[in-house]
Structures are given as structure tokens and as C-alpha cells.
ZADREN-138049 format. One record per residue (C-alpha): residue number from 0; x, z negated, y. Coordinates in nm, 3 decimals. Layout:
<nodes>
+-----+---------+---------+---------+
| num |      xx |      zz |      yy |
+-----+---------+---------+---------+
| NUM |       X |       Z |       Y |
...
+-----+---------+---------+---------+
</nodes>
This chain:
<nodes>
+-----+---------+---------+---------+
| num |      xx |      zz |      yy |
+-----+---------+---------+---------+
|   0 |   1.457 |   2.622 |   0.487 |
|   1 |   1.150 |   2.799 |   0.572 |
|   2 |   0.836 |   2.614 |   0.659 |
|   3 |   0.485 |   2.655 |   0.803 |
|   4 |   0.477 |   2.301 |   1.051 |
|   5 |   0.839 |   2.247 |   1.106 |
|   6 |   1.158 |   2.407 |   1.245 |
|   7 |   1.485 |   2.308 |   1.115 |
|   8 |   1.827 |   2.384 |   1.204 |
|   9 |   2.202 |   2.212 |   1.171 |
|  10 |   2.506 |   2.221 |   1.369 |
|  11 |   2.844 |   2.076 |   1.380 |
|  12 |   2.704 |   1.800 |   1.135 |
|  13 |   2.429 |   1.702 |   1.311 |
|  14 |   2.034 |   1.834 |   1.169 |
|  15 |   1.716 |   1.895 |   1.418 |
|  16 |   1.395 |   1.886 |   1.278 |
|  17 |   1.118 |   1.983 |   1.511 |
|  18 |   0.748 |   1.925 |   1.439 |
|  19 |   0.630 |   2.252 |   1.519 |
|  20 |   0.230 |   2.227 |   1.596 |
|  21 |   0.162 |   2.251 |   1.928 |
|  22 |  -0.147 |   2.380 |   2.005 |
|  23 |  -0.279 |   2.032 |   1.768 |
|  24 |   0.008 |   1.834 |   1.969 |
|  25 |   0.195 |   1.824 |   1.699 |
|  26 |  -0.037 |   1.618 |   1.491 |
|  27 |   0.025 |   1.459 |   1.141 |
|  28 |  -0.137 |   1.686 |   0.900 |
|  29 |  -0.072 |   1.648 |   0.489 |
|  30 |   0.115 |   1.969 |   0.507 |
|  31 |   0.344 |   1.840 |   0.780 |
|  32 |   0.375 |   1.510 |   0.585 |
|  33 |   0.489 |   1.689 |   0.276 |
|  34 |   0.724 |   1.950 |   0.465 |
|  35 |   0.911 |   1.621 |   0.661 |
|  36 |   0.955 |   1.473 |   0.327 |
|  37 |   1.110 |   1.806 |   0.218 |
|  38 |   1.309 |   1.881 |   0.476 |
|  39 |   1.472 |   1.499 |   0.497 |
|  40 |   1.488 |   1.520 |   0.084 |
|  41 |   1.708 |   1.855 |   0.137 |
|  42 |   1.932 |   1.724 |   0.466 |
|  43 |   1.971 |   1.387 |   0.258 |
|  44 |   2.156 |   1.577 |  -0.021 |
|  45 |   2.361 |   1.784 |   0.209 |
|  46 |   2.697 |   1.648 |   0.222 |
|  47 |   2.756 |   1.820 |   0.575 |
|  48 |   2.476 |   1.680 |   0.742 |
|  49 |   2.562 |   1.310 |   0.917 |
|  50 |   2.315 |   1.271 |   1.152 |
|  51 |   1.895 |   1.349 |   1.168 |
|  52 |   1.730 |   1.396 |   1.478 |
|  53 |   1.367 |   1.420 |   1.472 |
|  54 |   1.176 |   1.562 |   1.810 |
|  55 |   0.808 |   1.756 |   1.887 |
|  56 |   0.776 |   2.069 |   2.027 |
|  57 |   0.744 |   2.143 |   2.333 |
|  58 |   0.696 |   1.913 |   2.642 |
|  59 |   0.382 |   1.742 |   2.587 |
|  60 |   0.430 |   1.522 |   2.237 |
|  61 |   0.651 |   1.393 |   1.976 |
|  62 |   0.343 |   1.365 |   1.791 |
|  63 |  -0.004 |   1.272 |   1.966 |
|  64 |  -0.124 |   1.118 |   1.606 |
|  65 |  -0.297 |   1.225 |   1.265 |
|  66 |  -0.489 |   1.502 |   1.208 |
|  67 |  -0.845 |   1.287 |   1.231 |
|  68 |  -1.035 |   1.597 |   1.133 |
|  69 |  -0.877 |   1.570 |   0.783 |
|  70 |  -0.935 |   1.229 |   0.690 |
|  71 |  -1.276 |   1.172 |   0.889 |
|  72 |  -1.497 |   1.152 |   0.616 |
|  73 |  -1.272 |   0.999 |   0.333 |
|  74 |  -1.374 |   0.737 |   0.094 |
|  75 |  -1.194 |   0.370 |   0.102 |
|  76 |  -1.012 |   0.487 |  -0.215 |
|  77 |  -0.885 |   0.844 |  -0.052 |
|  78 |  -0.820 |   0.656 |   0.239 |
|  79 |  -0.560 |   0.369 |   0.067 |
|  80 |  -0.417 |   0.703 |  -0.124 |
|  81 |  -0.361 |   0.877 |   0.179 |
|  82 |  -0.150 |   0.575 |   0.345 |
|  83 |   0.002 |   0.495 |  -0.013 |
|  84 |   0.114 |   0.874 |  -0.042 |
|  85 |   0.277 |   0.858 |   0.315 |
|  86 |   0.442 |   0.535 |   0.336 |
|  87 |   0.606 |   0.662 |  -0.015 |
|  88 |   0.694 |   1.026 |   0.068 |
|  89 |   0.785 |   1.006 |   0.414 |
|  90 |   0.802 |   0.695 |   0.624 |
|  91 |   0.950 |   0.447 |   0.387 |
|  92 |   1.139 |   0.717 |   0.279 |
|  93 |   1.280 |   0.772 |   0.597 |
|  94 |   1.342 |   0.440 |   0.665 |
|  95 |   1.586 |   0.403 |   0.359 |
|  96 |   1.751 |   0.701 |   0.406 |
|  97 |   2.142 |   0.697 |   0.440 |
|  98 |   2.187 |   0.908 |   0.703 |
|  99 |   2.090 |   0.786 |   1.042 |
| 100 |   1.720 |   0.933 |   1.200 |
| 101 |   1.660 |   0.920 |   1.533 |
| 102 |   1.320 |   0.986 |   1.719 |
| 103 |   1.295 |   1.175 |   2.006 |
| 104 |   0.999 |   1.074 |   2.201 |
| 105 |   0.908 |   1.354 |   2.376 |
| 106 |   0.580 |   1.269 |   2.559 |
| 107 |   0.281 |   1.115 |   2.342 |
| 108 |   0.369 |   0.943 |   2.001 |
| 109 |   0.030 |   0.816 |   1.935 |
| 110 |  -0.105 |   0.634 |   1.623 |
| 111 |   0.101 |   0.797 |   1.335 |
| 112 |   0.363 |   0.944 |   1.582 |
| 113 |   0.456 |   0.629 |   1.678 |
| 114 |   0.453 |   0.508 |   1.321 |
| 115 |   0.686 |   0.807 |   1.214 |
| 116 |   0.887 |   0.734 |   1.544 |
| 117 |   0.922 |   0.315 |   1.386 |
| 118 |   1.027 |   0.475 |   1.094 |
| 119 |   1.301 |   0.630 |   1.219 |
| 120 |   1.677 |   0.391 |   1.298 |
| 121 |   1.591 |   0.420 |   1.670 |
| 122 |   1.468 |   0.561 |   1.893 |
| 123 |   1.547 |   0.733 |   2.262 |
| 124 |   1.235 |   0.845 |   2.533 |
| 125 |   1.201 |   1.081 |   2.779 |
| 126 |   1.052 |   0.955 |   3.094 |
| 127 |   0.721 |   1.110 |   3.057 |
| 128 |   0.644 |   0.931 |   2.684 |
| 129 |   0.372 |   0.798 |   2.632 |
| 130 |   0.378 |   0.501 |   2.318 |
| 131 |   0.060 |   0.366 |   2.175 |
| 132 |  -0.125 |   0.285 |   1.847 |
| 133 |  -0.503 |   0.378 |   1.923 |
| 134 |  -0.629 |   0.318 |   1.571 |
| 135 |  -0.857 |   0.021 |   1.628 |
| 136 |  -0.989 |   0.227 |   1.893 |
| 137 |  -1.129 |   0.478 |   1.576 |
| 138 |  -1.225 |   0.187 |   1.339 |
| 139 |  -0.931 |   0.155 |   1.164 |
| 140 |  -0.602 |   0.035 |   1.177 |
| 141 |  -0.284 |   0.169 |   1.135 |
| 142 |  -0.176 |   0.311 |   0.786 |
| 143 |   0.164 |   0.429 |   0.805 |
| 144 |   0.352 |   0.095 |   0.848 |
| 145 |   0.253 |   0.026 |   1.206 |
| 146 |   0.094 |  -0.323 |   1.110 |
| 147 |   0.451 |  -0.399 |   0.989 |
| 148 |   0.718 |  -0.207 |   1.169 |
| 149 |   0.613 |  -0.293 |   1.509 |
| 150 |   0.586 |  -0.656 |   1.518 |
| 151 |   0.933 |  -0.618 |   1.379 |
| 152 |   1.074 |  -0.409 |   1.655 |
| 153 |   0.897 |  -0.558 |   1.949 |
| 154 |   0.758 |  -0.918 |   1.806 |
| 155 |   0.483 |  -1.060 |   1.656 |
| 156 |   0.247 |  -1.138 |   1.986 |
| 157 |   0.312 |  -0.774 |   2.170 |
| 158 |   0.276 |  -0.616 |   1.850 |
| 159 |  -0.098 |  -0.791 |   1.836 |
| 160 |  -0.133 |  -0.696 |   2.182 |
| 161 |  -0.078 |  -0.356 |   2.160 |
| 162 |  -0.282 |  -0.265 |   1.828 |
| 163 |  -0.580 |  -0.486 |   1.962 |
| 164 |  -0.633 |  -0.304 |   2.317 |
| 165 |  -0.559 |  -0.011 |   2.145 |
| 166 |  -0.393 |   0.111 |   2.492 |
| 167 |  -0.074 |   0.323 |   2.568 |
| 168 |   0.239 |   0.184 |   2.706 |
| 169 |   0.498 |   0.444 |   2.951 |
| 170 |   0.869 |   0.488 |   2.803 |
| 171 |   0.977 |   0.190 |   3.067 |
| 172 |   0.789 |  -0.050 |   2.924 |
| 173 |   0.860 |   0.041 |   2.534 |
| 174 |   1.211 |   0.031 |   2.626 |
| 175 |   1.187 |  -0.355 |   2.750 |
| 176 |   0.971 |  -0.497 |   2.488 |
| 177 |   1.281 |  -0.324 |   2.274 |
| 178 |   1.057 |  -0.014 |   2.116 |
| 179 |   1.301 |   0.229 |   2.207 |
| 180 |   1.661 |   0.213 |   2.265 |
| 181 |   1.705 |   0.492 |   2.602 |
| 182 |   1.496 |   0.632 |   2.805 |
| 183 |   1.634 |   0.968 |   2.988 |
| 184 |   1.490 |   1.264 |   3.159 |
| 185 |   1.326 |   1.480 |   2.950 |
| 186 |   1.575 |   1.792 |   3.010 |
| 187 |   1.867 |   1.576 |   2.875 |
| 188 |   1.666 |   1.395 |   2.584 |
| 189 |   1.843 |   1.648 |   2.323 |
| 190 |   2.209 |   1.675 |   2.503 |
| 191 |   2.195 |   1.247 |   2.545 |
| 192 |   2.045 |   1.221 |   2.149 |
| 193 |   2.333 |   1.459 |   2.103 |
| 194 |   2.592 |   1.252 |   2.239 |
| 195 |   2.516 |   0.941 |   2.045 |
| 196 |   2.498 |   1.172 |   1.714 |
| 197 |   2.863 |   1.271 |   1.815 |
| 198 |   2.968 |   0.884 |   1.832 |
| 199 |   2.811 |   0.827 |   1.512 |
| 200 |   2.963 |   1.118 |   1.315 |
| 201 |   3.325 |   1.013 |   1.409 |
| 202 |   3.265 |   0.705 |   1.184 |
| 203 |   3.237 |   0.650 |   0.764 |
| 204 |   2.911 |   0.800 |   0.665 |
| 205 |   2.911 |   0.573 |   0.340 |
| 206 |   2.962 |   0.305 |   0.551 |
| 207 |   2.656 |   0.349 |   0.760 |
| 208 |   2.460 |   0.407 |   0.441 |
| 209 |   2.583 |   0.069 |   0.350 |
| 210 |   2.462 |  -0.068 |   0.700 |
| 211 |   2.150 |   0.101 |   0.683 |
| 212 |   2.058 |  -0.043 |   0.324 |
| 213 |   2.185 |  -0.417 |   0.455 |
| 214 |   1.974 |  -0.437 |   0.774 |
| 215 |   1.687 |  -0.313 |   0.620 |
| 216 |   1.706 |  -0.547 |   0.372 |
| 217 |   1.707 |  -0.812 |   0.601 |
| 218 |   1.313 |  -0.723 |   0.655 |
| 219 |   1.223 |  -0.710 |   0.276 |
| 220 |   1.086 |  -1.059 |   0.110 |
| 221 |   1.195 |  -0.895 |  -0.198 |
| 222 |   1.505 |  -0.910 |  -0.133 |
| 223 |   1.808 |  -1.154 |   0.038 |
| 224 |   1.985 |  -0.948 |   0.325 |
| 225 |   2.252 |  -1.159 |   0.332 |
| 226 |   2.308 |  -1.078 |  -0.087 |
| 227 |   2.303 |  -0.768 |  -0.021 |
| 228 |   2.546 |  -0.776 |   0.264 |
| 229 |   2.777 |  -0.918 |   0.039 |
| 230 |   2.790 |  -0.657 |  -0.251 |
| 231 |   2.734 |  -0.371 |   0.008 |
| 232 |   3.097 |  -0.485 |   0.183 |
| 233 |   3.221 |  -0.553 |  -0.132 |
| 234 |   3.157 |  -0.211 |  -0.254 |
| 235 |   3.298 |  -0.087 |   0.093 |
| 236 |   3.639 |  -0.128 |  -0.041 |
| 237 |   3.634 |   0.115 |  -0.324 |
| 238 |   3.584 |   0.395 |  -0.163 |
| 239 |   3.773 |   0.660 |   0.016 |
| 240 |   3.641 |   0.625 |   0.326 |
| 241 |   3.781 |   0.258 |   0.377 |
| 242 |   4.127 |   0.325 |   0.239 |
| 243 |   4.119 |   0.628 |   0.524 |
| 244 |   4.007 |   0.372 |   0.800 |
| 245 |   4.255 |   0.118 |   0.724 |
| 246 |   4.545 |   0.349 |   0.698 |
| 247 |   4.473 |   0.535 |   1.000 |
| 248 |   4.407 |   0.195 |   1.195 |
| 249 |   4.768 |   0.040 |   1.046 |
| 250 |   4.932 |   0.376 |   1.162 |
| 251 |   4.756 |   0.388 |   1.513 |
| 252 |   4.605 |   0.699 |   1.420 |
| 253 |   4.223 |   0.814 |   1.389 |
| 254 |   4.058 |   0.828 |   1.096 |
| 255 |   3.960 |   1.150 |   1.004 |
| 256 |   3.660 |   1.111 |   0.668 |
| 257 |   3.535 |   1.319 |   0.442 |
+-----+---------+---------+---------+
</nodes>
């Protein structure tokens, strides 16, 4: 996979994506938005690939925010397309993907870092991140599901706080209001992300798309989570995977899935 704004590379199951614009902090441009939505439409298909880790480059950002200079002097109607276009092609998108994503916070994730980071299953920190959603700060507000996906992760009151001072928050912090999951040194970020892809991979991958689409449902009003929970465990027992896990555990073996 070849692109212009992003590196990616696989191994041993597990995928690395890494927004590649550093001299702009790694900033959300359209061309980046389309190549993510690419890159996780390719890995998505790829039957080897259990795991998605998503980092920055280098040591300063995950992603210090949009590219401002791109959408500065849109209309209201190219500005609604612009957030309609990402929330369908990428961060929704991401969201509902089977495979597990998880954000590596490498220093700033800032306005639409952040949101990319929420869009992501969870997320780990390194200790010099930097979390914030400075959009109010501009004139705007957030466009990329941050209105939404952060009072779910961290409550309805923080979430207000937060967007309304338009401030940053350090990696401690964003791990006890429950924005992040870890926080680790930022030399051991990709080993410790590592580690917990390892833990994942040893487990049913259709199962954890069946987990994935259950909790998420659990945050639409369209649908009932609990419905869904039902036909998605139902379904569990048809397939391979679950007739491999139950064997193995009646013969005090480990599963070994496709």
C-alpha cells in the first residue's frame, strides 16, 4: 500500500498505520482522511490482519488537529459536507469496524485528533500527551463526532467542560476521567500497544466483531443493544470459531482459530 500521508505496515497479525505529516504535526488534511479510510477499507478485508493500531509520527503528536488552512473560508454548506464526508468515510467507519483499533496518543491529539483517537476501541497515552478539543476556541465546534463520542467516554458534565474552556488536559488526567485506557512512557507506547494486540489475537476474531457490533449498539437510539446482543450470541454458535473454543476448553487444550 503506497501512500502520500500515511505509512503502513503488518506483522505477525497485527497492522500499524502511522500518520505520516510531521512537519504539519500530523494534521487532518482531506487527503489523509481519504488515505485512513483506504488503508482501514484494505486491512478490514485482510483475513490476516486481527488487530489495528493507529499512532503519529514522530514524538510530538498523534495528530495536533485539522488542517484549518483548508477549511478556513468554507461556506455553512461545504462545511456540514466536510463533517458529513468524514464521519461517513472514516470515523464512523472506524468505529464499526470488526477488527479492534487502537489509538496511540503520542503527544498532542487536538480537535480532530482527539476525535479520530474517540473513534478508535481505546485508547493507550504516552506520558507526554496532550488531549484537548480547542474548536470553540476557533468558532466552531467539533465536527467529527466529538460532541457525541466524548460525553460518552468521559460523561456528560466533563465532556461540557472540556469543549467549553476549550483547554488541554495531560495523559494523567484523560486516563481518570476514563479517556484513555494506559498511560506509559513514550519509548514503550508501541511494545505495551503491542502486548495487548498479542492478548487480543489469541482470541475468536468473529467473536470480537460480534462484541464490537453489540457494544456499539448499546450507544445507537436506533437500535436496542440488548436485541442485538441476543442475535449476535446467537449467531456465535454457528460458526467455526465457537465449535474450536468449546472443544479445546472440554479437552483442556487452547484454542487455536482460524
Amino acid at each position: 500500500m503506497n501512500f502520500e500521508n500515511i505509512l503502513v505496515s503488518a506483522e505477525k497479525g497485527i497492522a500499524t498505520i502511522i500518520i505520516n505529516r510531521p512537519k504539519k504535526l500530523n494534521a487532518l488534511n482531506k487527503l489523509t482522511i481519504q488515505e485512513l479510510s483506504e488503508a482501514f477499507t484494505i486491512l478490514e478485508s485482510e483475513n490476516s490482519i486481527k488487530v489495528i493500531l493507529l499512532i503519529g509520527s514522530g514524538e510530538k503528536a498523534f495528530v495536533a488537529g485539522a488542517d484549518i488552512a483548508e477549511f478556513a473560508h468554507f461556506t455553512s454548506l461545504k462545511g456540514a459536507e466536510l463533517a458529513q464526508i468524514g464521519h461517513e468515510t472514516l470515523f464512523n467507519y472506524i468505529e464499526n469496524l470488526s477488527k479492534p483499533v487502537i489509538a496511540l496518543i503520542n503527544g498532542f491529539a487536538l480537535g480532530g485528533g482527539l476525535e479520530l483517537a474517540m473513534a478508535c476501541h481505546f485508547r493507550i497515552a504516552s506520558d507526554n500527551a496532550k488531549m484537548g478539543l480547542p474548536e470553540v476556541s476557533l468558532g466552531v465546534i467539533p465536527g467529527y463526532g466529538g460532541t457525541q463520542r466524548l460525553p460518552q467516554l468521559v460523561g456528560k458534565g466533563k465532556a461540557f467542560e472540556l469543549i467549553m474552556t476549550a483547554g488541554m488536559i495531560s495523559a494523567e488526567e484523560a486516563k481518570y476521567i476514563g479517556l484513555v485506557n494506559h498511560v506509559v512512557p513514550l519509548n514503550e507506547l508501541l511494545s505495551f500497544a503491542e502486548s495487548i494486540a498479542n492478548k487480543i489475537i489469541r482470541n475468536s476474531s468473529s467473536a470480537i466483531g460480534a462484541a464490537i457490533k453489540a457494544v456499539n449498539s448499546g450507544f445507537n437510539n436506533d437500535e436496542n443493544g440488548y436485541d442485538v446482543e441476543v442475535e449476535a450470541f446467537g449467531a456465535c454458535f454457528e460458526t467455526p470459531d465457537f465449535k474450536e473454543g468449546t472443544t479445546a476448553f472440554l479437552n483442556k487444550r487452547k484454542p487455536k482459530f482460524e
